[in-house]
C-alpha positions in Angstrom: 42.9 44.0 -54.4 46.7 43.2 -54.2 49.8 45.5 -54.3 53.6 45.3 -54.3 54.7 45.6 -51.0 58.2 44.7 -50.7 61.0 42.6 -51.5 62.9 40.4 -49.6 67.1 40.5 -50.0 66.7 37.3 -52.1 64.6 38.7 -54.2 61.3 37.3 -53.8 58.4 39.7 -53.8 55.9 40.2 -51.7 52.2 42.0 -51.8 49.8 42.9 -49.9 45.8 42.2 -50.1 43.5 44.6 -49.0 40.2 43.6 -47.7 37.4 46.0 -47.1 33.5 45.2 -45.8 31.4 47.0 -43.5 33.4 49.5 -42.6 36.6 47.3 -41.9 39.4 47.3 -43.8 42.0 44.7 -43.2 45.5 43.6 -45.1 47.1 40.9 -45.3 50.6 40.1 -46.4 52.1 36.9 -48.4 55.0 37.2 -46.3 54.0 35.3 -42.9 50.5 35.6 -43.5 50.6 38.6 -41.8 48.0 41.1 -41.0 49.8 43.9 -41.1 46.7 46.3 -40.2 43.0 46.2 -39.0 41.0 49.7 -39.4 37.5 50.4 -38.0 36.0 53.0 -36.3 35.4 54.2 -33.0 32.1 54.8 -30.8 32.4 58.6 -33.1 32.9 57.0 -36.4 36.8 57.7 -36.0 39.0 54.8 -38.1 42.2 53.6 -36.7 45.0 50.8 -37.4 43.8 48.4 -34.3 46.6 46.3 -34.6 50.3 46.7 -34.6 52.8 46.4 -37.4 55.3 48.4 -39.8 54.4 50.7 -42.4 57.5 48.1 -45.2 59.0 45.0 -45.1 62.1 45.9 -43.8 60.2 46.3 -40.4 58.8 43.2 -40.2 62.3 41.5 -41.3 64.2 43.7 -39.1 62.1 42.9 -36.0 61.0 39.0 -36.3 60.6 37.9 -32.4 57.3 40.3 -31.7 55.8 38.0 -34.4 53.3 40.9 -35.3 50.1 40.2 -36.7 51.8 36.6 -38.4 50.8 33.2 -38.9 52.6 31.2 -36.5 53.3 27.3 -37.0 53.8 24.8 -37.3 53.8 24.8 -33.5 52.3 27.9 -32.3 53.6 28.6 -28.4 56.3 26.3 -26.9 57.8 22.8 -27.5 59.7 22.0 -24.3 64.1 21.1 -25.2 62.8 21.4 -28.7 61.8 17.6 -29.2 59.1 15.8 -28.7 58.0 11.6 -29.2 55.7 10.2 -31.3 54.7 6.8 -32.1 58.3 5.1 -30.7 60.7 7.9 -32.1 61.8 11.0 -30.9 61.6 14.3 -33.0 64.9 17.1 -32.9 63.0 20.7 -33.4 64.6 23.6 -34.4 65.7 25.4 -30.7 65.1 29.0 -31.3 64.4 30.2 -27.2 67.1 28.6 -25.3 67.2 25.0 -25.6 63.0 25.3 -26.7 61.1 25.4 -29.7 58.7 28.9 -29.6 56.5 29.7 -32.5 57.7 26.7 -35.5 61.4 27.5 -35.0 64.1 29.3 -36.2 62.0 30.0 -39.5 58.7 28.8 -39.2 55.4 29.8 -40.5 55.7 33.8 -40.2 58.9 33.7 -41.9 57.7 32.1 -45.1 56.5 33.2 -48.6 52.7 32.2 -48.7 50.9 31.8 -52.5 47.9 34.1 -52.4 44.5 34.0 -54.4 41.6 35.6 -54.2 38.5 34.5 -52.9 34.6 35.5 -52.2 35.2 38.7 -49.4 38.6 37.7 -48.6 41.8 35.6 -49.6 43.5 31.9 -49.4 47.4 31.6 -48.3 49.0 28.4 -48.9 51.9 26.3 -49.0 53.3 23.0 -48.9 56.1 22.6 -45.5 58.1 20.1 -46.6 59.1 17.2 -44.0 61.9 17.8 -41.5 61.1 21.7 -42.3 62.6 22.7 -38.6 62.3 19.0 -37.6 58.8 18.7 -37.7 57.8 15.4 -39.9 55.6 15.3 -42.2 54.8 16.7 -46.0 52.0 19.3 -44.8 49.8 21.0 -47.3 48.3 23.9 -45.3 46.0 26.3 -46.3 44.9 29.8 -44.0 41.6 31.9 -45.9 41.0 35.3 -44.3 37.9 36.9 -45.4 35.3 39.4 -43.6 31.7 38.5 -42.7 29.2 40.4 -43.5 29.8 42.2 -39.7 33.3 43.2 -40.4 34.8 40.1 -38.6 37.8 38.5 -39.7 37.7 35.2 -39.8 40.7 32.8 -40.4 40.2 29.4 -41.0 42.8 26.9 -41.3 42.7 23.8 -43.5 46.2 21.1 -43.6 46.9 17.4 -44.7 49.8 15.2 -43.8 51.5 12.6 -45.7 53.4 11.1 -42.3 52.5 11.5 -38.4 53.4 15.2 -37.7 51.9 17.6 -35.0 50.8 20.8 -36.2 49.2 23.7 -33.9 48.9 27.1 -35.9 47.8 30.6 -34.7 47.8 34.1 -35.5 49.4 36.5 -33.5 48.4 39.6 -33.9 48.6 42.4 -31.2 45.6 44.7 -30.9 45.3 47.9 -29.5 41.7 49.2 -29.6 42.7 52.8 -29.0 45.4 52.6 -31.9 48.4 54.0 -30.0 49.7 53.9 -26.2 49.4 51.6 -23.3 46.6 48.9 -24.1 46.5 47.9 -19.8 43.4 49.6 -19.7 41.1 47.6 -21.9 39.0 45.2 -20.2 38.7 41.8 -20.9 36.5 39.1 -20.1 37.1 35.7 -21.1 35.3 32.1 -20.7 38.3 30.3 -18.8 37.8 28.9 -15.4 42.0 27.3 -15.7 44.7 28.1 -16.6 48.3 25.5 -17.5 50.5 26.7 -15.1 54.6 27.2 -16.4 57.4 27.0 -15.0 60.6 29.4 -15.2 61.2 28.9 -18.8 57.1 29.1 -19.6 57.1 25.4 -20.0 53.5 23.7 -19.2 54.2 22.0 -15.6 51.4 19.7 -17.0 48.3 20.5 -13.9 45.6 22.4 -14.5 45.0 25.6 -12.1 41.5 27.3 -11.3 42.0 31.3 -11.5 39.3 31.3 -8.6 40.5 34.3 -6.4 43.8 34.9 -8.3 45.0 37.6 -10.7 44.3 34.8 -13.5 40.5 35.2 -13.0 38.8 37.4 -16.1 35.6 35.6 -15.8 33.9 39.1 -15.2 35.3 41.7 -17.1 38.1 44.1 -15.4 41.3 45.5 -16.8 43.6 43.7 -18.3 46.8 45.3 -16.4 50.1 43.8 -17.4 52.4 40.8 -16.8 50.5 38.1 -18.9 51.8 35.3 -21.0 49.8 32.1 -20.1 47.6 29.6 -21.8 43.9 29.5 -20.7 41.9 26.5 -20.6 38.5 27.8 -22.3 35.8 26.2 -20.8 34.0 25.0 -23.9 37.0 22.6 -25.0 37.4 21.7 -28.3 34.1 22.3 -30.8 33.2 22.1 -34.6 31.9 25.9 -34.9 33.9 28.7 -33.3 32.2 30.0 -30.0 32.6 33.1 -28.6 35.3 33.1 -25.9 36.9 36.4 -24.9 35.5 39.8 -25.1 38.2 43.2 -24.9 36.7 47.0 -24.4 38.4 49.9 -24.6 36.2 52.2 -22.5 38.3 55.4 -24.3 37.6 54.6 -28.2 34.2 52.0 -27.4 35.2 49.8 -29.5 35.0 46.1 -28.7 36.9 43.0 -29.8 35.0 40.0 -29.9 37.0 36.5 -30.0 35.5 33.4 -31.3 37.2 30.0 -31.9 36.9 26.2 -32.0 40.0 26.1 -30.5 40.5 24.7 -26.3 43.0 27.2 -25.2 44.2 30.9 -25.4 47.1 32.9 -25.2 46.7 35.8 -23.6 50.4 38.0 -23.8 50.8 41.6 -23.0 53.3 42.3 -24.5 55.9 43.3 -21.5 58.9 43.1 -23.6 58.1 44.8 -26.8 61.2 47.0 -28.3 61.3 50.1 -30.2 59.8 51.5 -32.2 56.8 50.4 -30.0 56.7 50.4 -25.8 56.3 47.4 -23.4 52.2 46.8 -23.0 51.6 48.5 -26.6 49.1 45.4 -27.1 47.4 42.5 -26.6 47.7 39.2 -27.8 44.7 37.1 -27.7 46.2 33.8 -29.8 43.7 30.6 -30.1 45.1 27.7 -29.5 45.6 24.3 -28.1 48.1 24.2 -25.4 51.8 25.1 -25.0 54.0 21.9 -24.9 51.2 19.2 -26.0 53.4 16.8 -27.9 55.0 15.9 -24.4 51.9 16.3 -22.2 49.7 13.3 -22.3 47.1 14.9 -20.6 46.6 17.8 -22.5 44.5 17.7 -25.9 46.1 15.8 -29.0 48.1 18.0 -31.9 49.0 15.0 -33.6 47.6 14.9 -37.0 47.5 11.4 -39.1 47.5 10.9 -43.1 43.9 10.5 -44.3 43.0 13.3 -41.6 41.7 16.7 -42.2 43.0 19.3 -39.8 40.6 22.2 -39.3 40.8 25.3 -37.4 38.8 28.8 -37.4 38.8 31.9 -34.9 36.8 34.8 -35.7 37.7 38.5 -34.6 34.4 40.4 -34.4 34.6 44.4 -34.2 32.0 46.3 -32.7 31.4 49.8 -31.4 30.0 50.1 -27.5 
């Protein structure tokens, strides 16, 4: 079921798809991709929004940076002085966080128009990003389909093709707070990462690998998430073809639980320290999937390069549960 949700100053219109199974209700917006809400119910059969986001449009185009609940690409994360090499020539990004590329650019992924159509239990977002779109090479014909299991999970499954060598790396970045409002430091999380890629000052990669063995990094066992988080995690399964479960979050208050499932090799996890009004610093947590910050100029790290004749496929699966 769509809806009119907006229009943008040019205007474009935008709507919003409402998906609804087992007790979840979830929708998604053609501008960004975004899912602007997530409702299921506690431990009590209480429903609340579990993710943040504005009630309009003008919200989301008034406050772009928090990147709530969007599809982020074609880079997701950062692209160290906003260039990177491949094959013999050198690529000039978009710099959109000092002299780096964070999150596709100046107007990447979350910032675009998506074509939506329906499909069984859920709906398919697409659009073509034309080459040089914020540097990046490459005609890529993306497609992101959202739909809901027969659980309640959301799962978001990514599907792109190249016409030229290009590097593509796509997330969503949705905040979730499984209480619905306040502080989300209390949730616990546990999540399958023995490593983490270590940044330096301006959150670049430093290109080593660190064990969170005895550091405040560790989340092997579950504990509280706390604050002062925005660092890639080196799951320990690596890349695989079916999404495996790799992060669990409990919110002892509500009961409910998020379960995270992905073939992706890393994950984001961001607390949100520097969220604005109308929300509060530590309002949610991000849990993006992803392969790691900066690959493009780490040779060590897991390939985002994607070739003509090459299928790229992603999924993560966001499973809600009661405990």
């Amino acid at each position: 079921m769509s809806e009119l949700f907006g229009t943008l100053s040019d205007g474009t219109p935008v709507h919003r798809w409402t998906l609804e199974r087992a007790g979840v209700r979830v929708r998604v917006l053609s501008y960004g991709g975004i899912v602007q809400s997530a409702e299921v119910p506690d431990r009590d059969g209480h429903t609340a929004d579990v993710v943040l986001g504005f009630a309009d449009l003008d919200g989301y185009v008034a406050h772009p940076e928090p990147y709530f609940g969007a599809l982020v690409g074609r880079y997701a994360n950062r692209i160290a002085g906003g260039r990177f090499p491949l094959d013999g020539r050198t690529y000039a990004l978009a710099p959109n966080e000092g002299p780096n590329t964070l999150h596709g650019g100046t107007r990447g992924f979350d910032k675009r128009v998506w074509d939506v159509a329906a499909v069984e239990e859920g709906v398919r977002l697409s659009r073509v990003s034309p080459h040089g779109e914020e540097g990046f090479p490459g005609r890529l014909e993306m497609s992101v389909t959202y739909t809901l299991d027969e659980s309640g999970a959301l799962r978001i499954a990514y599907e792109a093709v190249t016409d030229a060598p290009t590097v593509l790396n796509p997330t969503n970045h949705s905040y979730f707070n499984l209480s619905g409002s306040g502080h989300a430091g209390g949730h616990e999380l546990r999540l399958a990462a023995s490593r983490i890629t270590p940044v330096d000052a301006g959150l670049i990669p430093t290109g080593g690998l660190d064990d969170v063995t005895d550091t405040r990094f560790d989340f092997r066992r579950a504990r509280k998430v706390g604050s002062g988080y925005d660092h890639n995690y080196v799951l320990d399964k690596g890349v695989t073809e079916a999404a495996e479960k790799v992060a669990e979050l409990y919110d002892p208050a509500s009961g409910r639980v998020l379960t995270v499932a992905t073939t992706e090799p890393g994950l984001q996890l961001y607390t949100a320290d520097h969220l604005g009004e109308p929300f509060a610093p530590g309002d949610g947590i991000a849990l993006e999937t992803q392969h790691f910050p900066d690959s493009p100029n780490q040779p060590g790290f897991p390939s985002t390069v994607l070739r003509p004749g090459e299928v790229f496929r992603s999924e993560t699966v966001y499973g809600f549960s009661v405990r």
